[in-house]
N, C-alpha and C positions, 0 to 999 in steps of 0.2 A: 408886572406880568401882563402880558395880552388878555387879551378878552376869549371866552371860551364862544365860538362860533359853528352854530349846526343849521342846516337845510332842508324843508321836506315839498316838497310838490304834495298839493292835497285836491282833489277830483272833486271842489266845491268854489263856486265862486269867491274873489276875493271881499265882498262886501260880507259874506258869510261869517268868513274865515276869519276877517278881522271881529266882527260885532261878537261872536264866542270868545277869538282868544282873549280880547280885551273886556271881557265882565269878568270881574272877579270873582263872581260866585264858581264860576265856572273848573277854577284853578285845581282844585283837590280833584275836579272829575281825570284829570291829564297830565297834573305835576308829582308825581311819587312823592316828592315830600310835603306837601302840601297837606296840612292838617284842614285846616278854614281859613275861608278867605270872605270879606264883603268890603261892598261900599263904605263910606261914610260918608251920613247926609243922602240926601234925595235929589239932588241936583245932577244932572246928563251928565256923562262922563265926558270929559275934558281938561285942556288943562289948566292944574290946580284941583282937582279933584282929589281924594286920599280914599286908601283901601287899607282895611287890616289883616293883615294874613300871619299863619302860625306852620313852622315848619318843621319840622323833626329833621332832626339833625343826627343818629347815631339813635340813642335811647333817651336823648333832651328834645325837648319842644322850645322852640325860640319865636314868638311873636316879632314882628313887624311893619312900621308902618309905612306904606307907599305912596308915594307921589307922582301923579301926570305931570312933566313937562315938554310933553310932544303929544298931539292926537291929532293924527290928518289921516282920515278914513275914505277908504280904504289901504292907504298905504301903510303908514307908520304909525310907531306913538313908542313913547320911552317915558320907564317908572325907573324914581330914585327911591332909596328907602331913605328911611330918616330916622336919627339916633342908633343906639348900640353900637356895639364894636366894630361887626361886619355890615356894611352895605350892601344890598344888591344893586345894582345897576341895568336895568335891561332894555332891551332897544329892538323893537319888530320891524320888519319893514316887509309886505307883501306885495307880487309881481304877478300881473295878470299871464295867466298862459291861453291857448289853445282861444283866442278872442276873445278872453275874460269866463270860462266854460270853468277854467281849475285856476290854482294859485301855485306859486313857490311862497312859501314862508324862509323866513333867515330869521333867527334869532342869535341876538350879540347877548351873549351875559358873563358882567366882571364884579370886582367888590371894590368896596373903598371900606378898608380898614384903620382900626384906629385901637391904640392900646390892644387887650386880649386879642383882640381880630387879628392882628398880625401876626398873630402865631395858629390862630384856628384858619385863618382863611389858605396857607399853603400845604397845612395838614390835612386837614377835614374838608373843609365848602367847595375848596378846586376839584381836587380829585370829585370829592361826589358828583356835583355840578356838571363834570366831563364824561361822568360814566352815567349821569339821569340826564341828561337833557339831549338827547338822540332818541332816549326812550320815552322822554316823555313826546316828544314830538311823534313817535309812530303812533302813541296811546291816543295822540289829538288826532292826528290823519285819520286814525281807523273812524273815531268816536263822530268824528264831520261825513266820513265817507257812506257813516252806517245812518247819518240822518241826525246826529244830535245836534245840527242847528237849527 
């Protein structure tokens, strides 16, 4: 299956835009499913870096562990997950507008499945994933536009 792909223009530079989307702490303020999210370890974020994040799924909470392997700021940066069934996959890439004044964000997000996942990821994580992540991205635009960076 394709990758699920949404777009938002946000009224914040893109050094902004990226340094938010990319701390995980940040994640449960803008991802509806998003239970907690953090670092791990203390070390700058880049890649090889890992983050934990716990997602509710339906009435299940499903932990996660993340991995940088892309982080060119303010442009890009793409996290894999690592172990369980379903993987996330996701991949930012931000586009100066207006002479760097606002950004377009694009986010790409797909799964790599394995056992159970392949039967939860075209039931469940797609569908969801298609019908939260427009929403979540308005939740960020407002949350960057109203100063939460």
């Amino acid at each position: 299956m394709s990758a699920i792909k949404e777009t938002v223009d946000i009224g914040r530079r893109p050094e902004e835009v990226f340094a938010y989307v990319t701390d995980p702490s940040h994640m449960p303020q803008w991802q509806e499913s998003a239970v907690s999210a953090h670092r791990v370890g203390d070390s700058p974020m880049g890649v090889g870096s890992r983050a934990k994040a716990t997602w509710r799924i339906g009435r299940l909470e499903f932990p996660m562990t993340m991995e940088v392997t892309e982080f060119d700021p303010p442009r890009s940066w793409r996290l894999i997950g690592i172990g369980g069934p379903a993987r996330g996959q996701v991949h930012g890439t931000i586009e100066p507008l207006d002479d760097g004044a606002s950004s377009r964000l694009t986010i790409d997000l797909d799964f790599e499945t394995y056992g159970m996942g392949k039967l939860l990821a075209p039931l469940v994580l797609r569908p969801q994933a298609r019908k939260e992540l427009p929403r979540d991205e308005q939740t960020l635009k407002k949350l960057l536009e109203q100063g939460a960076a």
